[in-house]
N, C-alpha and C positions, 0 to 999 in steps of 0.2 A: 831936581829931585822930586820936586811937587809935582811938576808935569810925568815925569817916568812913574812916579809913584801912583798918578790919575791915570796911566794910560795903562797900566798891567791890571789894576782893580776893573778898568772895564772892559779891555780888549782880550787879555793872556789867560786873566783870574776867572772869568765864568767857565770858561771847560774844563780847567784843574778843577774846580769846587763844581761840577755836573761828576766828574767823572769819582771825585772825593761821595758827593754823597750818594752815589749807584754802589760806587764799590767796596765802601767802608761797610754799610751796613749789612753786605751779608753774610757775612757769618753768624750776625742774630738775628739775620729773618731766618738763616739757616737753622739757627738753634732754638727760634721759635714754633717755627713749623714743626722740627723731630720734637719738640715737648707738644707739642698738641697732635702731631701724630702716637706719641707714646700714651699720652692720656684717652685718646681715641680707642688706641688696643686696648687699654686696660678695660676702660667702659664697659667694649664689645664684649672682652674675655666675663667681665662679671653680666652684664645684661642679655646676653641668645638666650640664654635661659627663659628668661620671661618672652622676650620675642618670638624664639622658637614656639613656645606655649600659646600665644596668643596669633601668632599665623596659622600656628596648625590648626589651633580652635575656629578659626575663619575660612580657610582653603576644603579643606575634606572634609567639610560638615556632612554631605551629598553622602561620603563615604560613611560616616559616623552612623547619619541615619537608616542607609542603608542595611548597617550591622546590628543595627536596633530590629529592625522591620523583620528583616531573615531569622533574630531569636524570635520577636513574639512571633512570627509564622512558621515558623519548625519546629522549633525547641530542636532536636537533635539531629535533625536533618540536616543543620548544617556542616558537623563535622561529617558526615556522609556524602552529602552531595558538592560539597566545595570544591574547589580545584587543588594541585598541589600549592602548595607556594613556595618563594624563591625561597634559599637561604638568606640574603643576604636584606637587612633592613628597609633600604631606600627603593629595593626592586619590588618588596614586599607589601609595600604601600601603593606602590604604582599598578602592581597584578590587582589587587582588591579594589582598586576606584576604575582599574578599565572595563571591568566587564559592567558595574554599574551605569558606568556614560554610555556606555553601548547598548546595555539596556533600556536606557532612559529614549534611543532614537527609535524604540517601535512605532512612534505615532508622527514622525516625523520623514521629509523625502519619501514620503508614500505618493506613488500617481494617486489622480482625482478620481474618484469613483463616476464612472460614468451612466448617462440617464440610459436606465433599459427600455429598448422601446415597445411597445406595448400594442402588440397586432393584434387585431379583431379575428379571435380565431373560436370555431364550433368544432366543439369535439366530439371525435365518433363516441358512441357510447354502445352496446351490445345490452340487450337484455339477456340475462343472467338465469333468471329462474321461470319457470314454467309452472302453470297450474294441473300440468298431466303429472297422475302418478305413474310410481312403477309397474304397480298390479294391470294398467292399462297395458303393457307388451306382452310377449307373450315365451313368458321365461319362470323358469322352475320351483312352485313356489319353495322349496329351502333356498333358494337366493334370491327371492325377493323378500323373504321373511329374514334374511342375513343381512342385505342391505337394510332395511328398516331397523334392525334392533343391534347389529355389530358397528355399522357405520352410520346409523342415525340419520339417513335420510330417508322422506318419504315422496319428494316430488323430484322430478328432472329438471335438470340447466336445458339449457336451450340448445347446446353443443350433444345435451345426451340426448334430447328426444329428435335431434336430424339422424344423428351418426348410428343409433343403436338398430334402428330399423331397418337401414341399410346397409350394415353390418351383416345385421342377422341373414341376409337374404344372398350372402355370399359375396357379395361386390368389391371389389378393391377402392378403397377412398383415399381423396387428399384433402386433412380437417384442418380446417383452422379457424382458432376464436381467443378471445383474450386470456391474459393468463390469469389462473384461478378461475376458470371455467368449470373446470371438472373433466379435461379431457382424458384423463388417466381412468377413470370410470365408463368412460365414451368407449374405450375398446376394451377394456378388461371383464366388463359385464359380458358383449354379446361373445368373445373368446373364450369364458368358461362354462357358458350356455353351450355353444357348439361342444366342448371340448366332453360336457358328463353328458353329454344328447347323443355320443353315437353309439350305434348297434352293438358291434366288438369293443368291450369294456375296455377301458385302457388300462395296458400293465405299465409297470414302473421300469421294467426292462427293454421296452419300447424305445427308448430314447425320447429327442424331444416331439413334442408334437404345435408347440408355439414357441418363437423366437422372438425375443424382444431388447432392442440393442438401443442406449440408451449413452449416452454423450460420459458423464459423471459418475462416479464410485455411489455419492452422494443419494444420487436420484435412482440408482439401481438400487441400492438397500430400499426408498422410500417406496417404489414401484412392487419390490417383495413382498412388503409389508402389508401392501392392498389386494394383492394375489394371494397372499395366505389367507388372508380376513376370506376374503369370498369363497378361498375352496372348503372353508370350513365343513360346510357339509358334504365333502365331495372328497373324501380321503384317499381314495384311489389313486388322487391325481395328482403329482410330486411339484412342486416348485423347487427353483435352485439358482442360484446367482454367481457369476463369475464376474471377477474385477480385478485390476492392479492393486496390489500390495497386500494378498491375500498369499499364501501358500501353494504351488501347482501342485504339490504331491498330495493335498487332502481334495482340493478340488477335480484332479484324476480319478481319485475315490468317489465321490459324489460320482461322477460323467459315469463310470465302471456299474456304480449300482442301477445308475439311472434315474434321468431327469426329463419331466414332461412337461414342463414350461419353465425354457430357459431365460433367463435376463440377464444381458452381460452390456460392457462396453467394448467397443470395436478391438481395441488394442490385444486385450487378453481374451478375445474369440480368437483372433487369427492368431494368437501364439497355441492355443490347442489346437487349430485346424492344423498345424503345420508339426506340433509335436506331438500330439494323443494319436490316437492309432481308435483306441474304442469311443468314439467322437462318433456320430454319423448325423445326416440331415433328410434319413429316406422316408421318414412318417413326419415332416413337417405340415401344416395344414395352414399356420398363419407365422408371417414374419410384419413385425412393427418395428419401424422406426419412429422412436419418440422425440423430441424437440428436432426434427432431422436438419433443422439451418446452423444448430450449435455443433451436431457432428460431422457437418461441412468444412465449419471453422477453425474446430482444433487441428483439423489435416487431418481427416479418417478417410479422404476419397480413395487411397490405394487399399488401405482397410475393408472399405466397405466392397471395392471391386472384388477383391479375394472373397470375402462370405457371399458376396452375391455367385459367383462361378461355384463355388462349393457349393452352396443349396442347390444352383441350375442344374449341378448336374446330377444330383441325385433326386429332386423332387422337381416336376414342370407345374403341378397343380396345387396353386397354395391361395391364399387371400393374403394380399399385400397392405399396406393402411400407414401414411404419412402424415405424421402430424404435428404440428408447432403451433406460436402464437403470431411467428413471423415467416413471411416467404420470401424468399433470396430465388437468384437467376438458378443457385446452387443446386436448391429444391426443386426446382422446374426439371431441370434435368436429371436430376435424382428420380424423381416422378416418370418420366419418358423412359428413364431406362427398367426403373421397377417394376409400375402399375400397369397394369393390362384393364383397359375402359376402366378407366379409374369415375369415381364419383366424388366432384369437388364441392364438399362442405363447408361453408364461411355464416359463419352466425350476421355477420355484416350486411348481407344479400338480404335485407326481408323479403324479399320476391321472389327466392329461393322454391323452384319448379322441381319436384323430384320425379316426376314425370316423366322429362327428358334430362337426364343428367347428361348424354353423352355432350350435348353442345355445349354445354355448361362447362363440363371436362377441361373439352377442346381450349374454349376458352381461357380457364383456369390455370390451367397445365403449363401455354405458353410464355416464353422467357417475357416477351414483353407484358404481356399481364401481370406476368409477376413484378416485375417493374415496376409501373403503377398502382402498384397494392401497395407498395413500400408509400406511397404521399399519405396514404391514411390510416393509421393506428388506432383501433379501438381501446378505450381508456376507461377503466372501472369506475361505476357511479358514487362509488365513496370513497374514491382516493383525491384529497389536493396537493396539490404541486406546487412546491417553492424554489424560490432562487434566493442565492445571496449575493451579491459580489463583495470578495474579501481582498484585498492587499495582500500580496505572496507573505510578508514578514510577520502578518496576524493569524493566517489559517492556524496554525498552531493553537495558541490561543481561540481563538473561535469554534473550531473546533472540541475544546477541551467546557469553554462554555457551553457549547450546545447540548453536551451532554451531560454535564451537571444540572443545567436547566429540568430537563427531559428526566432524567433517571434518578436524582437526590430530591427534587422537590415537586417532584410527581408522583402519585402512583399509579402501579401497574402499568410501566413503560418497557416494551421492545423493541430495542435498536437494530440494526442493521447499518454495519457503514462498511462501505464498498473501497476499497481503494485498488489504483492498478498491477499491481506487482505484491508475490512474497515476502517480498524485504520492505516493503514499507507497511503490510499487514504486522512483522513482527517486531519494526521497531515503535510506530506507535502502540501497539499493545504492549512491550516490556517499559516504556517510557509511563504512559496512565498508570499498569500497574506498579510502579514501583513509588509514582508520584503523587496518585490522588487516591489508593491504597496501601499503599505502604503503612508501616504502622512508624516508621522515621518521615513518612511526608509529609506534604504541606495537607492534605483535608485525613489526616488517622482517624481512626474510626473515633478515639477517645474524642476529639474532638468537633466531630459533628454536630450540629444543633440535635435539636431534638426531635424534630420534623421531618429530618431529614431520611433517605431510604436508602442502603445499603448499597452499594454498586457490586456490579458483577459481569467481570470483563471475561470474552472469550475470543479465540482466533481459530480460521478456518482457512488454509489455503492447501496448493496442490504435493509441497515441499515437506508437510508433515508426515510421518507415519501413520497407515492407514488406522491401527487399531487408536489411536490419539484422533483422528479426523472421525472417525465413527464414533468414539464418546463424546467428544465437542458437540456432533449433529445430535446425539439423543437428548444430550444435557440441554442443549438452547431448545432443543423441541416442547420437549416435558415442562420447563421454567416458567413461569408466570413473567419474570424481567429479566433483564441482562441487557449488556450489549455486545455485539458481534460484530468484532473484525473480521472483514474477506477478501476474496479475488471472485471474479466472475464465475468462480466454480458452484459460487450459491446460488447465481442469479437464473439459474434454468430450472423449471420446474420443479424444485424444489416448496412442498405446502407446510410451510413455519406456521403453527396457528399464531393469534395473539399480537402478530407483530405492527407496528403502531406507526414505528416513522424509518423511512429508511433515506440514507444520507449517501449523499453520490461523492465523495471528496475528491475525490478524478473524475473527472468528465467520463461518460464513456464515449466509447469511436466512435459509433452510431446510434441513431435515435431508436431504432430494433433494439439494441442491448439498452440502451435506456429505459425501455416499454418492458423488458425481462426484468431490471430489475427492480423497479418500480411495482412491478407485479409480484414481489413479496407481500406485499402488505395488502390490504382491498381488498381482499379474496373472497369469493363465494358470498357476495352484497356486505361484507365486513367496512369498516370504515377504516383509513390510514391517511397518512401525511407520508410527502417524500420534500430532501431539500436537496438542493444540485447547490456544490458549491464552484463558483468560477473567480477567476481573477480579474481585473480590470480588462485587459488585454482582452478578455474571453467574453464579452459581451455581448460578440455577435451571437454567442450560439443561441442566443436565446430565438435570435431569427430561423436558424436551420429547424429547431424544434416546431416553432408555427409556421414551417411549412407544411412540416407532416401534421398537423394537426394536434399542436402537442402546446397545452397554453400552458403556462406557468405564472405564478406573481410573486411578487417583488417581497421580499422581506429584508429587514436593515439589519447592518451587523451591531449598529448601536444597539439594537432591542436587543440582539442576544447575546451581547458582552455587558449587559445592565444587569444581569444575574448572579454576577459578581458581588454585586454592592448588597444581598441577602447575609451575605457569608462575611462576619469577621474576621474568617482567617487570610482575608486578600487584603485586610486594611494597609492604611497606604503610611508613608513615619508620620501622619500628624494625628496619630492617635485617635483617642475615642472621644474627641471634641466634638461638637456642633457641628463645623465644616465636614468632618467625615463619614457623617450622615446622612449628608446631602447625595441626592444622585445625579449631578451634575455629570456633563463630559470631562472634567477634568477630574471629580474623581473614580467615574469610571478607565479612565485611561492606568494612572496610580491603581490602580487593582489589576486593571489586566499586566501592567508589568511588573507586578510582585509576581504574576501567576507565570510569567514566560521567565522570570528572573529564577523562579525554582524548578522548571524544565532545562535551561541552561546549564542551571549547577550541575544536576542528575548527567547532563550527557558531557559535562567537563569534568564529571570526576572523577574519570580514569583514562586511560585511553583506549581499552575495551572500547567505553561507550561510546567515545568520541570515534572509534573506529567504524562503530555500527552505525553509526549517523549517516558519514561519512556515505559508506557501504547503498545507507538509505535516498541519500539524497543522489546519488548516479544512478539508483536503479530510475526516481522518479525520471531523470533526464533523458536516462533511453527509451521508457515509455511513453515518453513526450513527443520524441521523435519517431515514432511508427504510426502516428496519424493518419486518417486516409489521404488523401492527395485533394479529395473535396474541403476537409476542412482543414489545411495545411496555413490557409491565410490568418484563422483565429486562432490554430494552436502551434506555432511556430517555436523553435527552440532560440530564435535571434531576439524573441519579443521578452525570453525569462528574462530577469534581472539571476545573476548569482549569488549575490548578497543576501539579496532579501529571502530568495527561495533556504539558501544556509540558513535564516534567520526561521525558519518556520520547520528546522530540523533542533534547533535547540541549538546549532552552532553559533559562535561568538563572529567567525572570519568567513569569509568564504572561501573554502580549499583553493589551492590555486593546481592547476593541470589536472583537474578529478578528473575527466574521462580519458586521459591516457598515463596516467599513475601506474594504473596497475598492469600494461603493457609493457610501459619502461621498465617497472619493477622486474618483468619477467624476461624481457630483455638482458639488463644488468645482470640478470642472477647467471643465466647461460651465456653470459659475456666472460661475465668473473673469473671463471678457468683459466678460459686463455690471455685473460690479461695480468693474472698471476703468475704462469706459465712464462709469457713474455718477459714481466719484472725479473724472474726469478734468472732469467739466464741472462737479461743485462748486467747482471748483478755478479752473475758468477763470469760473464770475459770481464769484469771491470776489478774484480779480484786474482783471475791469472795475469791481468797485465800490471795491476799492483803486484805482484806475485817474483813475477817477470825482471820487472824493472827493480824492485830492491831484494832479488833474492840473494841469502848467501852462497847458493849452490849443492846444499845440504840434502834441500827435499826435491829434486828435480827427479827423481827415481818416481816420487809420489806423482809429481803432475803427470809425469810420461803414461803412469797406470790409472789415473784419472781420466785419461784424453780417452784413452782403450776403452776404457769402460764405456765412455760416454759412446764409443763407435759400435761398442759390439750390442747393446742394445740390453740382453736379458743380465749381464753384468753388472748392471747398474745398483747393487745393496753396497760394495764397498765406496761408490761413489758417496753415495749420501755421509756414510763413516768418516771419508778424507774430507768433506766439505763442510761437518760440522765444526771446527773451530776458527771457518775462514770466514770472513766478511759475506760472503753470501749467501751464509744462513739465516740472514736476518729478514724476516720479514715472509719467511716460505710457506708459513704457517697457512 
């Protein structure tokens, strides 16, 4: 027994007593566990409370202060310019911290800004003024005494003492000289000399006896303006202007009374050559074309050929006279087909022989000359030239600095900013205005410093009504400041006085339209600033520019997003502490994205705006892509980023399919018929074969007159009657 009873305790008994203490105890490790898992929920159930409070106080602090920042910088702007928000709580929190984080990446995944490089380049430069007076020609003194005391000048440009002399002596010229020369006096002087100098006194029912055809609405009013001034003492002699977006049946009336110095643009001459009757060209004596390489460009060549064959064939003996600040191959042949020994005029030429014009012509005249004219661009003695390079996701901002800079904390400032298209003319002008004058936006007028100077936005492009285009042009004329959105409709001979900087936000195509529009400002020995804004990507242009002779320097975006840090209302959430007085880069950067963070709001706070964004940002991408083929390598549409470019529209996302959206849209819409169409009549065999298969036999009279209708075609109102309670009415809508 001692033995059996020693050998079960050590042999039998350890794995009954393993298997005893595994499996006795768990039902109270079982019932340990659910009481400390019970005590665990209870905890949980009383303690989220505090936890909840104390994560959320730690996680969206970002968002907290963010909502701080937007009240002291709006005050009520922000229910204005917010987005909608979700219903529902938890999505509610996530919409208001996304646009923040997305805001917070302006200064971040940005390309390196690259070194501009910096060509040794001498710039043509034209003298301007002249020590000859006017009394020196030999013109009438009531329009020398007119110029002197209507127009205030007493000496000649350099443009007017080549071109007036040889004007006067009948010759046909082709002038060119920088812009704000004064070439618009260059032929309108010795043209109304001629015009009150001849024998048989001119009637007003003569019709015209000068033609002057001019690119813009714009520069035709501005062209009249100078023509009236000087015929002042010369009443006999009518001016009159024809243009798009005037009225034909009052301007028929003028033509009918009669008009002896006409100025029009191409478009709406050959719409009266083709519809007036009492039109005629048989007393013409002089036809000008002014800026003639701009009226090349817009596509006026089939234009111009029709008024050319109209005048030919009523008048063979007139004075011709072409003139710009730039010459194209365009102009050369323009030139060849107009001028008859034409006399070519270039302030550029100091060695300028008038002697022998004809060789000079010759020269002048041809396409490869002209060619070569394009490497050098005469460039006004007091204009300088700036670049920026900006990051696609700051122009926005940069932008909106420059002009605060410029026009709040300066005086007496005239802007000019150029950009490529209508639509982006009108949405940054509805975006500033509504942003940095608004009286709900971030700078209201109430809250300006004290120092600060009034802004005053205006827009000017081809899309507006002409009576709105002609008050925009007199208002920025007349104004002491302002700034002015455009399209290149401004950039041609157009004389803005006063204007101070003008701002390229688009490239333009060529260095020519560059030199036009640069040539707002500097005028007549005036003194201006111009700034070209480019992208990283777009650095080379600085090289195509100093080829033609076209220097520019370097200015940082840092200096002009530091103008920020003037203004409290950019403060950044660490308040009005010590640190946020510093103008460090970091808290310059905190102010520029409070400033992009209340352009956001504004374009997310409907979808209007976000629509016109949208709208904005494909127009910029088609004019992106019409580049010339020379500069195809710097301004390529594979080089944008889409994000970032969205980013410098105010958008959050980058649309996705923008440039075929609005074709599938119109796709779909003229699809939709027939794929309505289609449903509709799957729908209805799918209810006579339901129909079919569990009919009682009742209504078989109905289908049989159903089927009929459907054959006989014009039958069809009882069909709709018998198919409204069946299944495949659904959805016909």
């Amino acid at each position: 027994m001692a033995a059996a009873s020693g050998v079960l305790p050590q042999v039998p008994e350890p794995r009954p007593a393993v298997f005893r203490t595994f499996s006795k105890p768990r039902p109270a490790h079982a019932r340990r566990q659910a009481a400390a898992t019970k005590r665990k929920c209870q905890a949980s159930s009383e303690a989220p409370p505090a936890k909840r409070r104390s994560k959320a106080s730690f996680l969206p602090a970002k968002k907290t202060a963010a909502k701080e920042t937007r009240r002291t910088l709006k005050g009520k702007a922000q229910r204005t310019f917010s987005p909608k928000k979700p219903s529902a709580g938890a999505r509610d929190g996530d919409q208001e911290q996304k646009p923040g984080a997305k805001t917070s990446s302006l200064f971040k995944n940005n390309p390196e800004i690259p070194e501009l490089p910096r060509p040794v380049v001498e710039q043509v430069q034209e003298k301007v003024f002249t020590s000859d007076a006017f009394q020196a020609l030999d013109l009438h003194p009531h329009l020398i005494s007119t110029i002197n005391t209507v127009l205030k000048m007493s000496s000649m440009t350099s443009v007017q003492k080549q071109s007036i002399p040889v004007l006067l002596e009948g010759r046909d010229a082709l002038v060119r000289s920088q812009t704000g020369s004064g070439k618009t006096l260059a032929y309108c002087i010795p043209m109304v000399q001629s015009l009150q100098a001849m024998q048989s006194k001119i009637q007003r029912g003569d019709g015209p006896y000068a033609l002057i055809l001019v690119p813009t609405r714009e520069l035709a009013l501005q062209s009249f303006d100078t023509v009236q001034k000087l015929l002042k003492p010369f009443t006999w002699i009518v001016p009159g202007v024809l243009m798009g977006g005037e009225k034909r049946k009052s301007e028929k009336a003028r033509l009918r009374k009669g008009i002896n110095i006409l100025i029009s643009t191409p478009g709406r001459l050959v719409d009266h050559i083709k519809s007036t009757k009492n039109i005629h060209f048989r007393q013409i004596r002089w036809l000008i074309l002014d800026e003639a390489d701009r009226i090349l460009d817009l596509g006026f060549e089939k234009d111009l050929t029709v008024i050319l064959n109209a005048v030919n064939a009523e008048c063979q003996e007139r004075q011709n006279v072409l003139l710009s600040a730039t010459l194209t191959e365009g102009v050369a042949r323009l030139a060849d087909i107009s001028l008859h020994d034409p006399v070519s005029i270039s302030v550029l030429d100091e060695s300028h022989d008038l002697s022998s014009p004809e060789s000079e012509a010759s020269l002048e005249a041809s396409p490869p000359q002209a060619t070569d004219e394009l490497d050098s661009f005469a460039i006004p003695a007091g204009l300088e030239q700036h670049v920026v390079v900006v990051p696609s996701k700051l122009r926005l901002v940069c932008l909106a600095a420059f002009i605060l800079q410029k026009c709040k904390f300066e005086r007496d400032q005239k802007v000019i900013v150029f950009f490529s298209s209508c639509e982006l003319v009108e949405f940054h002008y509805t975006l500033f205005l509504q942003t940095l004058l608004s009286d709900s936006g971030a700078l209201a007028p109430e809250r300006l410093p004290a120092t600060s100077m009034p802004l005053k936005f205006l827009r000017l492009h081809s899309a507006l009504e002409q009576e709105e285009r002609t008050a925009v042009f007199q208002d920025f004329t007349h104004s002491k400041t302002g700034i002015l959105f455009c399209t290149d409709i401004a950039a041609r001979g157009l004389d803005l006085p006063q204007v101070t900087w003008i701002v390229q936000y688009n490239a333009p195509s060529s260095p020519a339209e560059y030199i036009h529009r640069v040539g707002r400002t500097a005028r007549i020995g005036c003194h201006g600033s111009s700034l070209l804004v480019l992208a990283p990507s777009e650095a080379e242009y600085v090289n195509s520019l100093a080829s033609h002779k076209i220097n520019v320097s370097e200015m940082k975006m840092e200096d002009i997003l530091s103008v920020l840090t003037k203004d409290d209302c950019f403060k950044g959430r660490r308040g009005g502490g010590q640190k946020s007085r510093a103008t460090g880069p970091q808290e310059i950067q905190e102010r520029a994205t409070v400033l992009q963070t209340v352009f956001e709001d504004y374009v997310h706070s409907s979808e209007e705006t976000v629509s016109r964004a949208k709208k904005a940002l494909q127009s910029f991408i088609r004019a992106y892509a019409t580049y010339p083929r020379e500069l195809k390598h710097i301004f390529h549409i594979r080089l944008l980023h889409l994000g970032h470019m969205a980013k410098s529209f105010g958008l959050r996302d980058a649309p996705k399919n923008l440039c075929a959206s609005a074709m599938k849209k119109k796709k779909a819409n003229l699809k939709r018929p027939d794929l309505q169409r289609k449903k509709t009549q799957s729908k209805q065999r799918l209810a006579e074969i339901l129909r079919s298969e569990y009919a009682s036999g009742m209504e078989t009279g109905g289908a049989k007159v159903r089927k009929q209708n459907t054959r006989g075609g014009p039958a069809s109102q009882p069909r709709g009657a018998a198919r409204t309670p069946g299944p495949a009415s659904e959805g016909t809508d």
